[in-house]
C-alpha positions in Angstrom: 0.0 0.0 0.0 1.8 3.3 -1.1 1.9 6.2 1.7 -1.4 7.9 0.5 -4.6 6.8 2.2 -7.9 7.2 0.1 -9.5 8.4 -2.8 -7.8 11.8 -3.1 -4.6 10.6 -3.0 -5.2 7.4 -5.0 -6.0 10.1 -7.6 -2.4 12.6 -6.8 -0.1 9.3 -7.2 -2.3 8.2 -10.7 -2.0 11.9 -11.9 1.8 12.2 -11.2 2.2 8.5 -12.4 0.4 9.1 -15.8 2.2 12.8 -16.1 5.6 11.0 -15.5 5.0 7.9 -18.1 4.1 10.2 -20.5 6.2 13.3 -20.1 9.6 11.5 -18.6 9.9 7.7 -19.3 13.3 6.2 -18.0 14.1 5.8 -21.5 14.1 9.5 -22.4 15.7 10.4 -19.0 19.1 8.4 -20.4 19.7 10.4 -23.2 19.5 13.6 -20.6 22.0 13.0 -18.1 24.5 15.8 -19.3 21.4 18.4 -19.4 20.6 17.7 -16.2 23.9 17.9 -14.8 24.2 21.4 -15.4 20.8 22.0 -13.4 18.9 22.9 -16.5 15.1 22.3 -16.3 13.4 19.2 -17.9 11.3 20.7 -20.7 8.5 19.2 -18.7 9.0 21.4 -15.8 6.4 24.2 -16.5 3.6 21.3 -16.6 4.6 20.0 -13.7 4.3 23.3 -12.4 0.6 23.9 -14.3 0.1 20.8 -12.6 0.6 22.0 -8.9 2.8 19.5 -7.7 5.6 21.7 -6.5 3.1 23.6 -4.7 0.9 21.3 -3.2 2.0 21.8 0.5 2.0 25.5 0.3 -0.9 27.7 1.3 -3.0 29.6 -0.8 -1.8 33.1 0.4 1.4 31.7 -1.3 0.0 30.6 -4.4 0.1 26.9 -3.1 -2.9 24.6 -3.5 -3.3 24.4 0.7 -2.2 20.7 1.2 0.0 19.4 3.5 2.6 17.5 3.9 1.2 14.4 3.7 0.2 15.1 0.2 3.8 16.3 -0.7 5.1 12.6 0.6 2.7 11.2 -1.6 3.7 13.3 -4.3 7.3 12.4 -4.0 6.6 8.6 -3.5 5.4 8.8 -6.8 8.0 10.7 -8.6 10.4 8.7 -7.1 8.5 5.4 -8.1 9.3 7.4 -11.9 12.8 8.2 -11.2 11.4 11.8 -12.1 14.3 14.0 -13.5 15.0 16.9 -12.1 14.7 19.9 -9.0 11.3 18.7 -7.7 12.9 17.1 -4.6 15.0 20.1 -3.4 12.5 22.5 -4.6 9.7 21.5 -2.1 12.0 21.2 0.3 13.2 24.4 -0.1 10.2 26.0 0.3 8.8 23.7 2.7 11.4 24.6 4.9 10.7 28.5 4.3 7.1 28.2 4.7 7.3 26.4 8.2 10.5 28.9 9.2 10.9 31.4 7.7 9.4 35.3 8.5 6.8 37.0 7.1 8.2 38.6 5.1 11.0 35.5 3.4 7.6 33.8 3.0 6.0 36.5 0.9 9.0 37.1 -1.4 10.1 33.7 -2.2 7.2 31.2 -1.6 5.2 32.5 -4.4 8.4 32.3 -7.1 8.8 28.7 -5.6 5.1 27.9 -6.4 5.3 29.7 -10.1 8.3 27.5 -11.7 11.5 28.5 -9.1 13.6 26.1 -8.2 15.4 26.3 -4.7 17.5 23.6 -2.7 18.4 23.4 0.9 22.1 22.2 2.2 21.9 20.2 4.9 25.8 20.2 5.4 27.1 24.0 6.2 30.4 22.9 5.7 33.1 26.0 6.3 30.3 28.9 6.5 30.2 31.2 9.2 28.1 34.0 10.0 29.1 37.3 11.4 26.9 40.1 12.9 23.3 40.6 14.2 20.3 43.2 13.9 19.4 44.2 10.6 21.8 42.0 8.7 24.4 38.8 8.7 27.2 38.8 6.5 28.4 34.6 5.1 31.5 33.3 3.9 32.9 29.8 3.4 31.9 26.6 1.4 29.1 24.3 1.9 29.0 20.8 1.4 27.5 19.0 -1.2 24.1 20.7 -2.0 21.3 18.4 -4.3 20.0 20.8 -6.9 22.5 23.6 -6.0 23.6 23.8 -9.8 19.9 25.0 -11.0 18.5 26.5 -7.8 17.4 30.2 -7.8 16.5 30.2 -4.1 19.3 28.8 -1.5 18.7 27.2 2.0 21.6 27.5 4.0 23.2 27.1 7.5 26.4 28.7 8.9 27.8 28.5 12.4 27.7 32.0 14.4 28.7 31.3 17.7 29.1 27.4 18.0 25.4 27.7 17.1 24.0 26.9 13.4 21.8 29.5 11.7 19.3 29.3 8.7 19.4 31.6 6.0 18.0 32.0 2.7 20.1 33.7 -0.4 19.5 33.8 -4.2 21.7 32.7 -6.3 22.3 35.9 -8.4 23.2 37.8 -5.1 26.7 38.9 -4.6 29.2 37.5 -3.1 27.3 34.2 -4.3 29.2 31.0 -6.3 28.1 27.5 -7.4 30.5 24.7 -8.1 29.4 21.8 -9.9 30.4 18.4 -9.0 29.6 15.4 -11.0 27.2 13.2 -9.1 25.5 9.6 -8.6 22.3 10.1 -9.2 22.4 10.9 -13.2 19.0 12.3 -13.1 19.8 16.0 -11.5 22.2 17.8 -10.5 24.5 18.8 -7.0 27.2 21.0 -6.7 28.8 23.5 -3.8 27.8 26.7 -2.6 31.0 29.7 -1.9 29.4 32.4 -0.1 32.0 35.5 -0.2 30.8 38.4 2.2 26.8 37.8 1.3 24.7 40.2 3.1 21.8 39.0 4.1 18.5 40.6 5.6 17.6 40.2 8.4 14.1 39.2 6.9 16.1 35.6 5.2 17.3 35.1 8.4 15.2 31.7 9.7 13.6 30.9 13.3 14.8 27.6 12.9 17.3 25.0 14.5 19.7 22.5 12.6 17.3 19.0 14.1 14.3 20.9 12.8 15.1 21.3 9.4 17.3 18.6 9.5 14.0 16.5 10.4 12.1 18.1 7.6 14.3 17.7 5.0 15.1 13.9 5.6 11.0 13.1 5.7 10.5 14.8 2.0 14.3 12.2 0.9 12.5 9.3 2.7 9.0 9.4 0.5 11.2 9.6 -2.6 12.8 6.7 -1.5 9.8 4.4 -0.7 8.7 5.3 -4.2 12.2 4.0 -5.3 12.3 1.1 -3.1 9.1 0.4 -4.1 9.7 0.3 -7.9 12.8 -1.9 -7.5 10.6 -4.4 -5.6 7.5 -4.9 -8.1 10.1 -5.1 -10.4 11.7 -7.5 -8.9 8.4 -9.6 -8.3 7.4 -9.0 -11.9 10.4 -10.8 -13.1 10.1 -13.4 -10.7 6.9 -14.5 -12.0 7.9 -14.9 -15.8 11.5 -15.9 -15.2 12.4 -19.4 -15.8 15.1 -21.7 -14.5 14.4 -25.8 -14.5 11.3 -25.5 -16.5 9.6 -23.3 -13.6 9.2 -19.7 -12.9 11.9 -18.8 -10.5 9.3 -17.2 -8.1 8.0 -21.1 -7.3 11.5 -21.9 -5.7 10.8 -21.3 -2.1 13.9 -18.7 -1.4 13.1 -16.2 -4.3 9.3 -16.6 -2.9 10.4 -15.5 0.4 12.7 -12.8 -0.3 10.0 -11.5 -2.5 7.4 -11.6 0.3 10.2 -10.0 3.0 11.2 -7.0 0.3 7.3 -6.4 0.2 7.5 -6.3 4.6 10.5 -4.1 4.3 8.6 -1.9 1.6 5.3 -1.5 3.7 7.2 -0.9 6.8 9.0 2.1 5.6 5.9 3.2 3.5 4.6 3.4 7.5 7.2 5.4 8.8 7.0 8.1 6.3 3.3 8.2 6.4 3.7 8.2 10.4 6.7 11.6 9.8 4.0 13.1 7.5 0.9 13.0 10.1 3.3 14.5 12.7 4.6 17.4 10.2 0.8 18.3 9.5 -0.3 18.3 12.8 2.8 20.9 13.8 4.0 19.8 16.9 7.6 20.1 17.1 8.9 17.7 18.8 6.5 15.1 18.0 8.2 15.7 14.2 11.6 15.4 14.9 10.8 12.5 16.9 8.8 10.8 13.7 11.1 12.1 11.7 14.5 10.9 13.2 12.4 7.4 13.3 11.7 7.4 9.7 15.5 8.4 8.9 16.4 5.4 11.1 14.1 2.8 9.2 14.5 3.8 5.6 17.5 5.6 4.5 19.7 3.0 4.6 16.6 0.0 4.0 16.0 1.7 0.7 19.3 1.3 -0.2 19.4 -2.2 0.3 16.1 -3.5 -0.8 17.0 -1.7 -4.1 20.0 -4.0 -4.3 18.2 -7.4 -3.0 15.5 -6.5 -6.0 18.3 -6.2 -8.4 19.9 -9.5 -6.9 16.1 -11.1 -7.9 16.2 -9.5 -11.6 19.8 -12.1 -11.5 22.9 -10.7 -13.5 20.4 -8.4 -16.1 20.0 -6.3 -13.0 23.6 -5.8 -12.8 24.2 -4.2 -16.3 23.7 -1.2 -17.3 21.0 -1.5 -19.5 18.7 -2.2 -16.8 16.7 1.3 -15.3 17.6 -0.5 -12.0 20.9 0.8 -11.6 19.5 4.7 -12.2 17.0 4.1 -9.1 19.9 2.6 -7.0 22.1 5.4 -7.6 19.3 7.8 -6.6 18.6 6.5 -3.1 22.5 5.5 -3.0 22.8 9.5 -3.7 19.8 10.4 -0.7 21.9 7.9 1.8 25.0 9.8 1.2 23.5 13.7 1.5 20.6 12.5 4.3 23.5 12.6 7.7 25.1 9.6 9.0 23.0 6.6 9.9 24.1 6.2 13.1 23.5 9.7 14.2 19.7 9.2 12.9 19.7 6.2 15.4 21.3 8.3 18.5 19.0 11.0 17.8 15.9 8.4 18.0 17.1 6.4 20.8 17.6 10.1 22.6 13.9 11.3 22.0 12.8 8.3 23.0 14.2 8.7 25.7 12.2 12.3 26.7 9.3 12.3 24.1 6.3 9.5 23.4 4.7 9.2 19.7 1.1 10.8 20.3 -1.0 8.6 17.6 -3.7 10.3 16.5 -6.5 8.5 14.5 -9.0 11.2 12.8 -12.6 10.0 13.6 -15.5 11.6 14.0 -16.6 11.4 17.7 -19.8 10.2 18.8 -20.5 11.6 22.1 -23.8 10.5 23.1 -22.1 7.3 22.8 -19.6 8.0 24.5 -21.3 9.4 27.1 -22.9 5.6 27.6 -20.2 3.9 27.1 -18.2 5.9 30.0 -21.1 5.5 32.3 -21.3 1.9 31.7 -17.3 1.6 32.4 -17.4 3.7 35.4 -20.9 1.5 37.0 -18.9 -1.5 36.6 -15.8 -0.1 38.8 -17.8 -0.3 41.9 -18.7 -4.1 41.7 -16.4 -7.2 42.2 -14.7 -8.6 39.4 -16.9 -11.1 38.3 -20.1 -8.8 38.4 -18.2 -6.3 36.6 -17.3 -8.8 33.9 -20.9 -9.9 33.4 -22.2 -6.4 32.9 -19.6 -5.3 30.8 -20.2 -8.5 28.7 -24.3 -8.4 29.1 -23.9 -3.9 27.8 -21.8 -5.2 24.9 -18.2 -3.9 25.4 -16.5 -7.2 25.6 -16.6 -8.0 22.1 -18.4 -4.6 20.4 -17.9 -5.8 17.0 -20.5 -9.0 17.7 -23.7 -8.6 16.8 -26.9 -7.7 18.9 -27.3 -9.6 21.5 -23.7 -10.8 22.2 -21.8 -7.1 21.0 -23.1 -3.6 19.5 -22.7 -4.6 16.0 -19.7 -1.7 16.4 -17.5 -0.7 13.4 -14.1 0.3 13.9 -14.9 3.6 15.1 -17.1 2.6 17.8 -14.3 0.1 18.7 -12.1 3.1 18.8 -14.1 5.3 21.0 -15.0 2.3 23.1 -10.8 2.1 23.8 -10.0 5.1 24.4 -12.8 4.7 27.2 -11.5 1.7 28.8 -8.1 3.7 28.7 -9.0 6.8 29.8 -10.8 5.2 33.0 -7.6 2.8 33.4 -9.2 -0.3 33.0 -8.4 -3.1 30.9 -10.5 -4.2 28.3 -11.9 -7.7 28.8 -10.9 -10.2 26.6 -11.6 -14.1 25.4 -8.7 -14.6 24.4 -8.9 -17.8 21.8 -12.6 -16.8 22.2 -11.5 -14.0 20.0 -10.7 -16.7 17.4 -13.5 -18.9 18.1 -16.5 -17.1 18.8 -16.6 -16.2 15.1 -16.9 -19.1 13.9 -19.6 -20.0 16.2 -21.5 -17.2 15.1 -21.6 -17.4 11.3 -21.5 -21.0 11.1 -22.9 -22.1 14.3 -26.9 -23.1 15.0 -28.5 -20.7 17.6 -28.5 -23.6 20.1 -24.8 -23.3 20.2 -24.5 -19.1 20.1 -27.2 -19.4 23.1 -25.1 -22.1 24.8 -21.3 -20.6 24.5 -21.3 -17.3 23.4 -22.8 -15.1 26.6 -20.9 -17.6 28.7 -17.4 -16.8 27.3 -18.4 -13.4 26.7 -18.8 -13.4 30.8 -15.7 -15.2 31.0 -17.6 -18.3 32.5 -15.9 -20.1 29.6 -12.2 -20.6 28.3 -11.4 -21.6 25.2 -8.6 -23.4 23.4 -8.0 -24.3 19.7 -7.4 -28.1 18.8 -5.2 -27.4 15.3 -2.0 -28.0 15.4 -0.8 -31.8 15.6 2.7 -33.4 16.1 3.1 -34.6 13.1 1.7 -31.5 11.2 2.6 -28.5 12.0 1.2 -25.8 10.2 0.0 -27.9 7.5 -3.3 -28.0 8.9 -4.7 -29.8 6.1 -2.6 -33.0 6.8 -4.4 -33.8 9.7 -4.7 -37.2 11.3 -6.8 -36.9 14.1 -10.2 -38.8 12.6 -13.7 -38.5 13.5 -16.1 -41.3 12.6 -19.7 -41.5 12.9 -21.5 -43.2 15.9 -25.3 -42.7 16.7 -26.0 -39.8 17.9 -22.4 -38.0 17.3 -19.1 -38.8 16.4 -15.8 -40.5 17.8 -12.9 -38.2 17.6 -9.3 -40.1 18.1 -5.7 -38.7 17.7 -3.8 -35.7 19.4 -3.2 -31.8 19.2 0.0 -30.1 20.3 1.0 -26.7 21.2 -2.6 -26.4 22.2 -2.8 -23.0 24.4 -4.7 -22.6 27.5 -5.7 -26.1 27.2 -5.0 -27.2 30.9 -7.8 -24.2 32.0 -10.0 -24.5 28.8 -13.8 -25.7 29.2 -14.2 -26.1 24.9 -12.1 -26.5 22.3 -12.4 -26.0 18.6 -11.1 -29.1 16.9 -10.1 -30.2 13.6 -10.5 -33.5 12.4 -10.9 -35.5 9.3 -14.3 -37.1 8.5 -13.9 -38.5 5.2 -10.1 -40.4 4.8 -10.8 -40.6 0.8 -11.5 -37.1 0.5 -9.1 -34.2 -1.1 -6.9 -32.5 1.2 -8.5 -29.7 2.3 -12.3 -31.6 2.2 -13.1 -33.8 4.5 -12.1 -32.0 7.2 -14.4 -31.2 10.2 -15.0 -28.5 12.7 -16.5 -29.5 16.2 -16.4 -28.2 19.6 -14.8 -30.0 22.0 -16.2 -30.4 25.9 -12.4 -30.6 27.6 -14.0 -32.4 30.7 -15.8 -35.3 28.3 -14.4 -38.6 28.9 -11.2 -39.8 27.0 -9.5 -36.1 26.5 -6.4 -35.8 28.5 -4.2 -33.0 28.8 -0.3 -33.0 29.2 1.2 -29.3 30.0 4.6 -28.5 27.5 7.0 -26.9 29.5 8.8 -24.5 27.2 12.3 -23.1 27.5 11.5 -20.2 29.7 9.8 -22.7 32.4 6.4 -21.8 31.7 3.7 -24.1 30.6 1.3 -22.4 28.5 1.4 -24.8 25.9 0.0 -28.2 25.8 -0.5 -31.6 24.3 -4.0 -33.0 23.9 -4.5 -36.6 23.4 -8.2 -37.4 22.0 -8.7 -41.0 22.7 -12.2 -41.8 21.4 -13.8 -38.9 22.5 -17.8 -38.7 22.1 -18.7 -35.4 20.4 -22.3 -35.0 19.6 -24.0 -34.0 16.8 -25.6 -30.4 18.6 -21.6 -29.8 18.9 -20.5 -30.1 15.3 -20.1 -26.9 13.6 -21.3 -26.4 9.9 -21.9 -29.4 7.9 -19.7 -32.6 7.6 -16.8 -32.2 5.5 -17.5 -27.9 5.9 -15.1 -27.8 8.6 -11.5 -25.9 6.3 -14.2 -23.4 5.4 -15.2 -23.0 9.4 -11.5 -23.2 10.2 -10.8 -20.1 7.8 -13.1 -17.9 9.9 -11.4 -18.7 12.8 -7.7 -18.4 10.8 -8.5 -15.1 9.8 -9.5 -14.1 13.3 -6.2 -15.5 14.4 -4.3 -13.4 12.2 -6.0 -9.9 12.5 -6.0 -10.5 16.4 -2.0 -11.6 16.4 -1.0 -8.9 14.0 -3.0 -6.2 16.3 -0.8 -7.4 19.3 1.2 -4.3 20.6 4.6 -4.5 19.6 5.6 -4.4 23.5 3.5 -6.1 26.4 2.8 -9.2 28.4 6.1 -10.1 30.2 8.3 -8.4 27.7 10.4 -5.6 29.1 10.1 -1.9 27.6 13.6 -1.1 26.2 13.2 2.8 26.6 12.8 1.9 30.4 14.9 0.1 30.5 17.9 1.9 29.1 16.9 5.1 31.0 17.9 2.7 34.3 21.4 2.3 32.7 24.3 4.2 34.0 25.2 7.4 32.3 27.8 6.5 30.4 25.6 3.2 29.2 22.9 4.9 28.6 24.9 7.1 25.8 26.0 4.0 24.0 23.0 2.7 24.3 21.4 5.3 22.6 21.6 4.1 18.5 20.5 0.4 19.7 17.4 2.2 21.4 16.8 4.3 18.3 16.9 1.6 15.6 14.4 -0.7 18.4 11.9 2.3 18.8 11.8 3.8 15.6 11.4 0.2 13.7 8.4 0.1 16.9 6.8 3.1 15.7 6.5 1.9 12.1 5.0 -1.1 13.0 2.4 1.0 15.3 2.3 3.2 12.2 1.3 0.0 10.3 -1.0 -1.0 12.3 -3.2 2.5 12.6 -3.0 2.5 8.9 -5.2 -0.6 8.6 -7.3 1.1 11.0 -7.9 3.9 9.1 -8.8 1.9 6.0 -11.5 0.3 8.2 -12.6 3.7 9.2 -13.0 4.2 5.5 -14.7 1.3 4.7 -11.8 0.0 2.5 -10.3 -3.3 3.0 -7.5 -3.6 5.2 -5.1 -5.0 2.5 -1.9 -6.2 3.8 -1.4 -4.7 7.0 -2.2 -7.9 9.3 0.0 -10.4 7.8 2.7 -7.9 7.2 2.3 -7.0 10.9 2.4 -10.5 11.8 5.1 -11.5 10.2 7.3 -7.8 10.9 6.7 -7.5 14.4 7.8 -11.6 15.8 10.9 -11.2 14.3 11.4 -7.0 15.6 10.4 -8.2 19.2 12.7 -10.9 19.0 15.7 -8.7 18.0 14.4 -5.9 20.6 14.4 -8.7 23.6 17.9 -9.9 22.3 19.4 -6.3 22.6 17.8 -5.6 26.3 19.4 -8.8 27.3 22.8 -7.6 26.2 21.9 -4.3 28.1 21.7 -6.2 31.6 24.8 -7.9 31.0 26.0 -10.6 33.3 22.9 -10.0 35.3 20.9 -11.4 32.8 22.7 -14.8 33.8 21.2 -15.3 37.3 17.4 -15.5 38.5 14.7 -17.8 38.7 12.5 -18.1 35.5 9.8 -18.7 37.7 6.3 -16.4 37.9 8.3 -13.9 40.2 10.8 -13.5 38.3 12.6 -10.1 38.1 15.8 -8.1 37.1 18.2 -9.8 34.3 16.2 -12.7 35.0 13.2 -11.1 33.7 15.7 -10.2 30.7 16.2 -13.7 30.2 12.6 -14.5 30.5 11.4 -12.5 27.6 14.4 -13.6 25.1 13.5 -17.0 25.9 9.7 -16.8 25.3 10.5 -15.4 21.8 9.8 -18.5 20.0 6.2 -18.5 20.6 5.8 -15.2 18.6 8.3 -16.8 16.0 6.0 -20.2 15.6 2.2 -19.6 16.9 -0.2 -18.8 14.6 1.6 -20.1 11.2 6.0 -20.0 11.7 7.3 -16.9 10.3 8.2 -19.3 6.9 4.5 -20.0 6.8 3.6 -16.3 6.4 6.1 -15.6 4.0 4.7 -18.5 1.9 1.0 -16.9 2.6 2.3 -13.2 2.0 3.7 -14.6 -1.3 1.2 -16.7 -2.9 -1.9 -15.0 -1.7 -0.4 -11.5 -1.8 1.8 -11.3 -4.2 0.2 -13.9 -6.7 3.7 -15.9 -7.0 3.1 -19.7 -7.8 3.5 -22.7 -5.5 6.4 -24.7 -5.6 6.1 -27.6 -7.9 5.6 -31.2 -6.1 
């Protein structure tokens, strides 16, 4: 899903991307490269213009169109999905810069030239300038470094150091005093040079309110949706070829490893499409701090990604991609060329980790508020905080709030921004939302397949919490090939006889039901013949053996069925139905999992946990923490996303597998790094239920393999995200 969310910017990116194929294919591009190099303008630039692009964030007063940001990133995405030619990048950011900076008065002389057809670049690197003087006027001398779009820029963004401290200034580049230096660069598609300032007066007016991280922060979010747009080009492509190119008499995309690289360059894609859309909400709401935090997050999690998925795509396209008359090389070079100019990596990470440290991502998810229903749903929260536990339960189940999204009786039929509302509720009274847990997965199941006897039987019940469930998929021998089941169920009057055994069976040791898969005809295809039923734990010939796992709990368990009566008011759907059932309850499993938070349960909080570090630890600590939390805040960003299409009434798309599959292996990486935090202390300590300090390091790193396997192995959703996502074939058998 590109950054843009809706039907207005659907309609931005399929403008740009019909202006660019027409008016600047690669293939013209090539035969440009010297033109551009001297910073001359495309011949298409005064469309683009007529178009509005380079003016789409600025406000009317300025001749802009009154966008934001947001739009701008989407914008950019696009151009950069084109390898657009040219001084759009540096433009916009030149006067995105001025407009959010700048006085009065800079804003009124140069934002309207910027809008009209001017082209303007900022330098991020001040190199040898220094300023000198105050009041009415600064005088500039020395050298920048290398400036994108310097060559062909009328308007100049600059920085000099005055006092140890850097200053923002704006010059043209006809004013005295005032020299560009071409340099020959990477990216063959536009220009960069140097800037020698030699005594340039300048007004007091050009003279911005500005620091270096808040520009800084602005600048890298505009680089970042140019190079999703790249990144994302280079990974279609690389799919594309993947279907149609043949090695052994098969498309390559059917071999399991080019399958699964394809499906983790489209995780990597949508994860840094996240960030930047996360950088853009923060720079339209116009909270300072909240955008340098975004933004330092977004720096951290696709500068130097970009980079690198570029080349893994090229590595797909085989040694075609390597030569140079593939248009893959151009895009590499551009976000090669964007890595270089952006800042160092590492001092994007330290600068995350340290407003992590100080500052929390405020998420906000536009909504219209209901607050009559509010009202009722905040009454009903607060009535139920002067009763015991259990009473408090049942009325919160019996008003609906358990499970909103179930229908009337059991929910409030709520869409997803009554859900929303009914959160923030539950939050803002500081108490926690009751859940079913594998209910979640198997209540809806029982409610589009199931016979009212069953809803009336389990569904209040569980919704009380009278009833726990567990799920009786997984077998030893299967895995999470669910179709190769061997448990069997045959018919017997008045039910059927279910034999065979289930493993890595949660909650089953506490469960009263379980949903259970099992094979009712042996001659039937694969994924036929299967059947759903409900399982009453306590009936005779079910017994229950708890798995202790690595970290010395026993959540897991193994269920041996041994001819367990299951009658026919307990059988969900018709015989043979039950894979159709099962996908209810699948699907449920995935949305739920992928809507996890990224930190919770008994995993520690690594921005608590390196604030407890010494001083000095703490400062090294600092990148580590940045890369963690800013890869945490796409994910978050990922997941609002899906909630806004929801909100929309779009489909969700890819967000839950991607989630899914993203956020096991981030929050085993994050538990890794805060056990290298503790140290030797993570060596010592009972695993037990109290377990605390390094222990309680330990602990979470060795209860990672849960989020690794449950709910489909991380192998299995790159095989889903692959064949059901990205259309690739299955592997030959």
């Amino acid at each position: 899903m590109p950054i843009g969310i809706g039907a207005d910017h659907d309609a931005l990116a399929d403008a740009l991307a019909r202006f660019v194929a027409r008016e600047a294919p690669v293939e013209r591009t090539r035969g440009q490269f010297d033109v551009l190099a001297r910073g001359e303008r495309p011949a298409f630039w005064d469309q683009l213009v007529g178009m509005g692009i380079p003016s789409l964030h600025l406000a009317e007063e300025y001749d802009g169109a009154g966008a934001g940001v947001l739009e701008l990133a989407v914008a950019l995405e696009r151009s950069g999905h084109g390898l657009l030619p040219g001084p759009l990048l540096p433009t916009v950011t030149a006067s995105a810069v001025v407009q959010a900076h700048g006085t009065d008065a800079a804003r009124k002389t140069l934002l309207p030239g910027l809008a009209t057809g001017g082209t303007g670049t900022v330098a991020l690197d001040p190199g040898t300038v220094v300023l000198d003087g105050d009041g009415d006027e600064v005088v500039a001398t020395g050298e920048t470094g290398l400036v994108l779009g310097a060559i062909g820029a009328d308007v100049l963004v600059l920085a000099g150091r005055c006092r140890e401290k850097a200053v923002w200034f704006v010059v043209s580049a006809g004013d005295v005093g005032v020299e560009i230096v071409a340099e020959t660069g990477v990216d063959l598609t536009r220009d960069i040079g140097r800037v020698r300032l030699s005594e340039v007066r300048i007004p007091a007016e050009h003279v911005l309110a500005a620091s270096e991280d808040e520009v800084a922060a602005l600048a890298v979010l505009l680089q970042c949706a140019e190079a999703v747009g790249v990144a994302r080009w280079a990974q279609e492509t690389g799919l594309a070829y993947a279907r149609v190119r043949e090695q052994f008499g098969r498309p390559i995309g059917s071999f399991q490893a080019i399958k699964h690289k394809c499906a983790q360059l489209l995780i990597r894609v949508e994860v840094m499409t996240s960030a930047v859309w996360d950088a853009a909400m923060a720079a339209d709401r116009g909270d300072l701090a909240q955008i340098e935090l975004a933004a330092a997050r977004t720096a951290t999690v696709v500068r130097r990604e970009a980079v690198d998925v570029v080349l893994d795509s090229l590595t797909v396209l085989g040694g075609i991609g390597n030569t140079w008359e593939h248009d893959i090389h151009l895009y590499w070079r551009r976000v090669v060329s964007l890595l270089a100019l952006g800042g160092s990596q590492d001092s994007w990470a330290r600068r995350a980790g340290e407003l992590a440290s100080t500052t929390a991502r405020e998420a906000v998810l536009g909504y219209e508020d209901r607050p009559e229903f509010r009202a009722g749903v905040a009454a009903t929260i607060a009535e139920s905080q002067g009763l015991d536990p259990a009473a408090a339960r049942v009325l919160l189940a019996d008003r609906g709030l358990v499970s909103p999204h179930y229908p009337e009786p059991y929910g409030l039929g709520a869409d997803t921004a009554g859900q929303l509302i009914i959160a923030e509720e539950f939050a803002r009274a500081g108490v926690e939302q009751p859940r079913t847990v594998v209910g979640e997965w198997a209540l809806p199941s029982v409610l589009r397949y199931g016979t009212e006897d069953q809803m009336r039987r389990l569904v209040a019940p569980t919704l009380r919490g009278e009833i726990v469930w567990c799920q009786l998929f997984s077998e030893p021998g299967a895995g999470s090939d669910l179709a190769s089941l061997t448990t069997f169920a045959t018919k017997v009057d008045g039910g059927w006889r279910i034999d065979g055994s289930k493993v890595w069976t949660s909650k089953a040791h506490e469960a009263h039901w379980g949903i259970c898969l099992a094979r009712t005809d042996r001659d039937a295809p694969r994924h036929r013949g299967i059947s759903f039923f409900l399982v009453d734990m306590s009936a005779a010939g079910v017994e229950v053996r708890p798995l202790r796992e690595a970290n010395g709990d026993s959540m897991f368990n193994e269920v041996t069925l041994d001819g367990v009566f299951v009658p026919d008011a307990d059988l969900v759907g018709a015989p043979g139905e039950g894979w159709t059932v099962a996908r209810t309850t699948l699907a449920n499993e995935r949305v739920a999992m992928g809507a996890t938070p990224v930190a919770g349960g008994h995993r520690l909080d690594p921005v608590e946990v390196a604030r407890a570090l010494d001083p000095a630890a703490r400062q090294e600590a600092l990148p580590a923490l940045g890369r963690i939390t800013a890869t945490t805040g796409a994910l978050d960003a990922l997941a609002h996303r899906g909630v806004l299409k929801r909100l929309s009434g779009l489909n969700p798309g890819v967000e839950a597998s991607v989630l899914k599959a993203a956020s096991a292996r981030h929050i085993t990486e994050a538990a890794a790094q805060v056990l290298e935090w503790f140290g030797p202390e993570a060596a010592v300590g009972s695993l037990g239920p109290d377990v605390s300090g390094g222990g309680r390091a330990a602990k979470a790193y060795l209860s990672t393999p849960s989020l690794l396997i449950g709910g489909g192995t991380l192998e299995i959703q790159l095989n889903v995200i692959a064949e059901q996502i990205l259309g690739l074939p299955r592997e030959a058998r």
